[in-house]
Every structure is written in C-alpha cells, then in structure tokens.
DOBA-65987 format. One line per 5 residues: number of its first residue (from 0); their letters; for each residue x negated, y negated, z negated of N, C-alpha, C. Coordinates in steps of 0.2 Angstrom, whole numbers, plus 2048, in hexadecimal, padded with zeros to 3 digits. Layout:
// DOBA-65987
NUM	A	X:Y:Z:X:Y:Z:X:Y:Z ~ ...
//
This chain:
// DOBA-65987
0	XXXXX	74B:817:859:752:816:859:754:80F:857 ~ 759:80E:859:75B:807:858:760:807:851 ~ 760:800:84D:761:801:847:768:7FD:848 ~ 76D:804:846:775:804:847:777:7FD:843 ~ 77B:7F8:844:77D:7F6:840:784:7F7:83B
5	XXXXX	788:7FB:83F:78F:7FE:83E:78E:802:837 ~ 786:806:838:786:80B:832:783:809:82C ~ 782:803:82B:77A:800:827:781:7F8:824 ~ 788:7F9:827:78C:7F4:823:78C:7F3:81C ~ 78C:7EE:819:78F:7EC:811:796:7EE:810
10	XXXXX	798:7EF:80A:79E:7F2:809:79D:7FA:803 ~ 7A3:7FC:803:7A3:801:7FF:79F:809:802 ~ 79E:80D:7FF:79D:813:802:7A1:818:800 ~ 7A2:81F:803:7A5:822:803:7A8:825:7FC ~ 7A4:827:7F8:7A4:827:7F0:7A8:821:7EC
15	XXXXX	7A7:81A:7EE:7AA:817:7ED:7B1:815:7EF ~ 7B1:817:7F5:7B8:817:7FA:7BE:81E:7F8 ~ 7BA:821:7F3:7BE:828:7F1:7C0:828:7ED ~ 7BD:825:7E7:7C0:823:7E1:7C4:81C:7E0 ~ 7C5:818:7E5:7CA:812:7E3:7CD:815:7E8
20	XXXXX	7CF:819:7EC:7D4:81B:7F0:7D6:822:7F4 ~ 7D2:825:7F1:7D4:82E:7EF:7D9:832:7EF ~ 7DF:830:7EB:7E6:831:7EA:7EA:82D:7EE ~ 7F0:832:7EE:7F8:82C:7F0:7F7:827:7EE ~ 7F9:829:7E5:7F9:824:7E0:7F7:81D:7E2
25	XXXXX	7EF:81C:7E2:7EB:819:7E1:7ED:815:7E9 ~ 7EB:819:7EC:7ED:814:7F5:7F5:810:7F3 ~ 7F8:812:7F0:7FF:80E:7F0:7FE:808:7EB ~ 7FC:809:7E8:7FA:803:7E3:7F7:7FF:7E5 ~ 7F1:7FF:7E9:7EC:7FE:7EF:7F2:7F7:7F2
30	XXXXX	7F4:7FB:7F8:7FB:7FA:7FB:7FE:7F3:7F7 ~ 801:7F7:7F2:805:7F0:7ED:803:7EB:7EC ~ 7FC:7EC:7E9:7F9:7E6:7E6:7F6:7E2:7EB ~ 7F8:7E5:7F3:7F4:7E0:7F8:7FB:7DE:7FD ~ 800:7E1:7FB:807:7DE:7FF:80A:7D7:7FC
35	XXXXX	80A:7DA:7F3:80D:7D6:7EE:809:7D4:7E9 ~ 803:7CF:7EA:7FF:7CF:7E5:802:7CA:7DE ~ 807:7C7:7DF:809:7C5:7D8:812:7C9:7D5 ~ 811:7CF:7D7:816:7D5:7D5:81B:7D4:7DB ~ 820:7DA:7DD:824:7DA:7E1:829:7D4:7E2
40	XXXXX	829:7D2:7EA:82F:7CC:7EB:833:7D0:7EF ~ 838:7CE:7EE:83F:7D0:7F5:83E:7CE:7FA ~ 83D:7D3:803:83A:7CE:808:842:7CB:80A ~ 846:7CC:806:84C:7C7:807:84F:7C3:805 ~ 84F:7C5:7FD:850:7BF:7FB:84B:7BC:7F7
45	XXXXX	845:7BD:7F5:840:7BD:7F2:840:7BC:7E9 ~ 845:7C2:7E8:844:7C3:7E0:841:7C6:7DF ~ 840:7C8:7D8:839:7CB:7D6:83D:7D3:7D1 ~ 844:7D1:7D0:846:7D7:7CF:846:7DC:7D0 ~ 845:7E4:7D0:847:7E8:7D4:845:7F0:7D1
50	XXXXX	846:7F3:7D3:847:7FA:7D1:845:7FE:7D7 ~ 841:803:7D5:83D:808:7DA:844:811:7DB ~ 845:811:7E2:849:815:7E4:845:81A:7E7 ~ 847:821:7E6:843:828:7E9:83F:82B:7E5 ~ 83E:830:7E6:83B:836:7E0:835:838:7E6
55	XXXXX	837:836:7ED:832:839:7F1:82B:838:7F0 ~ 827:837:7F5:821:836:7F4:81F:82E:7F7 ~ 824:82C:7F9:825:826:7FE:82B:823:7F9 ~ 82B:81D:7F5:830:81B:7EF:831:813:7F6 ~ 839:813:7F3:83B:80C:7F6:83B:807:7F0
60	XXXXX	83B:803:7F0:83D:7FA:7EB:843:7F9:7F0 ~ 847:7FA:7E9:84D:7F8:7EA:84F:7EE:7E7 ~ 852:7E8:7EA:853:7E4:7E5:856:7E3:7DF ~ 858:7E1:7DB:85C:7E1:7D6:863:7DC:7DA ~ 863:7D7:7DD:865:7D1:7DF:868:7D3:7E6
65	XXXXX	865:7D2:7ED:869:7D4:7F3:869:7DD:7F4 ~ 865:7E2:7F0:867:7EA:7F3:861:7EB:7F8 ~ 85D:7E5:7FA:85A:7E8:800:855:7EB:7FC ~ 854:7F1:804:84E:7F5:7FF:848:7F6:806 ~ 843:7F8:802:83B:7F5:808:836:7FA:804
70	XXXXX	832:7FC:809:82D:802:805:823:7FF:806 ~ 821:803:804:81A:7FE:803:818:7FE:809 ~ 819:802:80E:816:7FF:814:81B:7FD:819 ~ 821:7FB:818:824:7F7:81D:823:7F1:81D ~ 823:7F0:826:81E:7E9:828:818:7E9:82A
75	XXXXX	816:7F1:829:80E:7F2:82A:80A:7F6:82F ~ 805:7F7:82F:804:7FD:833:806:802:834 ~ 807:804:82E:808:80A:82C:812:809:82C ~ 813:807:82E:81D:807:82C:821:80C:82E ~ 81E:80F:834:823:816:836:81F:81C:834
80	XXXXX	81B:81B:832:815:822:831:819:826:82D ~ 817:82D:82E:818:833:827:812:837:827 ~ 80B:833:827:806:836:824:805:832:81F ~ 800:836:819:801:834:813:7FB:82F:811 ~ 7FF:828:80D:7FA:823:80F:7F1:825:80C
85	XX	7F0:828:80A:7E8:82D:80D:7E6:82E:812 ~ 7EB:82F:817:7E7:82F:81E:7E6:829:821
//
C-alpha cells in the first residue's frame, strides 16, 4: 500500500485538537485571539474601547466611541452561519 501522505501530516492530533478547542468557550477565544491579537479594535473607528452586548451564545462588541457593533466571526467564513463554532 502506498504511504498516504495526507494522514502521516505534522500538526496536532485529535486529543490535542479536543482539548485546545472542545468547547464554545474555547473556539471563541481561539477566534479572538487570532482576529484581534493585540485586544479588540473598532473595524470603524479603531478604538479599543468597548463593551460586550448579548446574553446569547453569540455576544456582540459594541464600541465605546462610534456604537458600531461586529461579532467574532464577521468578516469571516463563518459570518452568516448559526452552527455552533465546533462545527
């Protein structure tokens, strides 16, 4: 049999991919820390002020300064989706 290279990749495994992103939680932090890795900007005005809007399970950033508000995956692949970012 010929020797896959697709299945024999470097990178994490599956144990490893479960526990750094398992949960909502953790996928959204994920998300965060790779949209805004020096804390949240405004994509309008680029302040850094802001406040989190929504009890859902999907929270908005509101700004402090111009009111726009933008959620973690706007802009993304995932920007229309209502599957939960685990899938």
């Amino acid at each position: 049999m010929a020797f896959n290279q697709i299945q024999f990749q470097h990178g994490m495994s599956i144990p490893e991919f479960l526990r750094s992103f398992g949960t909502e939680a953790q996928c959204a932090e994920a998300i965060k820390a790779a949209r805004w890795p020096e804390g949240f900007r405004c994509p309008r005005c680029a302040s850094s002020d802001h406040y989190v809007v929504g009890h859902g399970a999907r929270k908005l950033f509101q700004c402090n300064g111009c009111r726009h508000q933008t959620s973690l995956t706007a802009g993304s692949l995932m920007a229309h989706t209502k599957l939960p970012l685990t899938t």
